[in-house]
N, C-alpha and C positions, 0 to 999 in steps of 0.2 A: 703282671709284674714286669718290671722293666728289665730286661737278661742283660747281663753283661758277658763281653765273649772275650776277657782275657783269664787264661786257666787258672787257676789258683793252684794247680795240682801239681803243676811242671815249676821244675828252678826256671826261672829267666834266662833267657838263651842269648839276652847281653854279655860278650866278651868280659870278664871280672878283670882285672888288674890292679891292685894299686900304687897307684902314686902318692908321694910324699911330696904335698905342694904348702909352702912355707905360708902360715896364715894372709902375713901381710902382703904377698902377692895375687894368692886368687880372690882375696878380698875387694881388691881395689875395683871401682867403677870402672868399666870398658865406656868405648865411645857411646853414648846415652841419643846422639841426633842427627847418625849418619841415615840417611834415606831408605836402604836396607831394610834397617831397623822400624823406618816409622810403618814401612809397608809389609811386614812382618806381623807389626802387633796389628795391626791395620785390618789382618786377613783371621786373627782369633777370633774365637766367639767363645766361653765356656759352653761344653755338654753338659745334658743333665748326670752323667755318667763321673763327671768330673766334679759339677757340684755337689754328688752326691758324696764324692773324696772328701772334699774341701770339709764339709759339715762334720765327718768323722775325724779327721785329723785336726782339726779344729778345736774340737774339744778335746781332745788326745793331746799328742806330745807336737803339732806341728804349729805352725808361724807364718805370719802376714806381715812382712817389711815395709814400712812404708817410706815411700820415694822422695825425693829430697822437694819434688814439685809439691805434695798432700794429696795428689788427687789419683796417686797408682798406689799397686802395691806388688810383693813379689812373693810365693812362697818361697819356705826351707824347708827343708825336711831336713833331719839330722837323725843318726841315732848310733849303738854302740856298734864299732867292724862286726863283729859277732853275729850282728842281726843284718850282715849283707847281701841273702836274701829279699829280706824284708824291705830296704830299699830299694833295690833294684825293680822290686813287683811296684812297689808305689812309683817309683820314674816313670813306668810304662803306660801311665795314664796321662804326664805330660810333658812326653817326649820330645811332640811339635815346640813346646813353652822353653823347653831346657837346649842352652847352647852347651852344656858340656856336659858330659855323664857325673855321676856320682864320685866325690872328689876324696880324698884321704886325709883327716887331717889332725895330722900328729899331736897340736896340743892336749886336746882329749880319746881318742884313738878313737876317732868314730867315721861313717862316710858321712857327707853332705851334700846336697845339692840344693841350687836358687831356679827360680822360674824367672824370665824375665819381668820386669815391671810392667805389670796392668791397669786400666782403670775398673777394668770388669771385676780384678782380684781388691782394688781398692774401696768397691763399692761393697762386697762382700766384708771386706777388715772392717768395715763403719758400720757393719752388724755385730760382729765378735770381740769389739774393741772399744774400751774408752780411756785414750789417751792410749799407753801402753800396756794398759791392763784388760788383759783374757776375761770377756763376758761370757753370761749365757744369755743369748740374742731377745728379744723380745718376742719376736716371729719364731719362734726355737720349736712353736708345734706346726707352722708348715715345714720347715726345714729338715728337722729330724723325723723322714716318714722312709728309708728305704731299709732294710736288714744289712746290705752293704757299707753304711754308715755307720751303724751298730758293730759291723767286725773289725772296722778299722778302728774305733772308737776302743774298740775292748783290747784289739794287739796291742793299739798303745800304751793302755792303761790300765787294762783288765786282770784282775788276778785269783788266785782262788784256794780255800782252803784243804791243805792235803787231808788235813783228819774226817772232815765232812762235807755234804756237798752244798758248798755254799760257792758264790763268787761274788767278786766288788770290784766298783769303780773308784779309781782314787781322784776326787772331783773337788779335792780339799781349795783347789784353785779358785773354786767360784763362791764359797760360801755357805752361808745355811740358807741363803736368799737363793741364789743359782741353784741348790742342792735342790730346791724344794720346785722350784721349777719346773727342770730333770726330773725328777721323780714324776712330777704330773704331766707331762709328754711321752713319756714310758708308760707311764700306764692307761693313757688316751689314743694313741699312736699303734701301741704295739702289746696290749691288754698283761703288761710286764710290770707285776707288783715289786715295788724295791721297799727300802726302809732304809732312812739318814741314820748313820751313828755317827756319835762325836768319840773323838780319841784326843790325848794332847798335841796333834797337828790341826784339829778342825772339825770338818763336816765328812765325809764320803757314802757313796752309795751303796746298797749292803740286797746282792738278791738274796730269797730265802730258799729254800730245796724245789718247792716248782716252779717256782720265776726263774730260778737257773737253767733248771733242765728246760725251759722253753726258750731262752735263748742262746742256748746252746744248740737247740736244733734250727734256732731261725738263724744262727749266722753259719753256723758250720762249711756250709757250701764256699763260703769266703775267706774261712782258715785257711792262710798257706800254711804247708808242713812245719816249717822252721818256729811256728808259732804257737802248732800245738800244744806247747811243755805245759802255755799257761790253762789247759783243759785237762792232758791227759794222766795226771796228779790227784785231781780231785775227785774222792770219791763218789762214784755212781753218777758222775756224769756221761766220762765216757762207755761203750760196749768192755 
């Protein structure tokens, strides 16, 4: 198994601050073709460590900007202040990519940060994307094979019921087409039986009592603290 060596256990030893940066100014495109820059993206490569990110948050709450050329792309990560923790662990995987740390940003109180434009990120968006709509890849059973995947997939999106021990993915995003997909990647992959329920939003994915408590011991190692709530609620999951 592939080991990853940032802790999950410890807060991120990144200095916090936040700043109050007015939408319409950290938004604006910086210089796009100073030399710097070309030799910069020039010296990236994705890790498998990184694509393994990419795959989980991907499906989750994160994003693939695409560059005004078609042929890059940039992640974002966003999420509520509350979870800034939570961002800060996900920066630390593309630190080298990020010109500025996780930013504040007042319209909706949340942090965010952008990765520079890639093509390496762009080739990946032309897996998870048609037009601007969030797929489930076609390659989605080489793609989704690490447990690290699966935890970031689930902080995202993952939640779970206090009265019993069930838990689910809200995957309402992709369909009953996507849903079914998912579901036979999970259980090809990662021998993790799920079941589609429809609700008046859609499709999502629904574990049942041992499908949980099995993926709750294959990602646990990759729960940060601050993420726990969404486990340690649910009955007879956790000790």
């Amino acid at each position: 198994m592939f080991l990853i060596n940032i802790p999950v256990s410890v807060k991120p030893s990144i200095p916090f601050g936040i700043m109050v940066i007015p939408r319409e100014v950290w938004m604006k495109h910086g210089p796009t073709n100073t030399r710097a820059l070309k030799e910069k993206k020039a010296a990236l490569n994705l890790s498998q460590l990184q694509k393994q990110f990419l795959v989980g948050t991907l499906l989750g709450d994160g994003c693939l900007i695409l560059s005004r050329s078609g042929k890059a792309a940039r992640l974002q990560v966003r999420q509520n202040v509350r979870y800034k923790d939570f961002v800060y662990w996900k920066y630390q995987f593309f630190t080298d990519w990020v010109f500025t740390r996780p930013r504040y940003d007042r319209c909706n109180d949340s942090l965010v940060f952008r990765t520079i434009s890639h093509v390496q990120l762009g080739e990946i968006r032309n897996m998870f994307y048609v037009g601007t709509k969030k797929i489930v890849p076609r390659n989605i059973f080489e793609l989704l094979t690490h447990p690290l995947s699966l935890a970031i997939w689930f902080m995202d999106d993952g939640n779970g019921d206090k009265r019993i021990c069930r838990l689910r993915l809200s995957t309402y995003a992709f369909g009953l087409k996507g849903n079914k997909k998912l579901r036979q990647c999970l259980l090809k992959n990662f021998s993790l039986e799920t079941k589609i329920i429809k609700d008046s939003k859609g499709s999502y994915l629904y574990f049942p009592e041992d499908s949980a408590k099995r993926l709750y011991t294959m990602i646990k190692p990759y729960i940060i603290p601050c993420m726990e709530y969404k486990f340690v609620k649910v009955a007879s999951i956790t000790p």
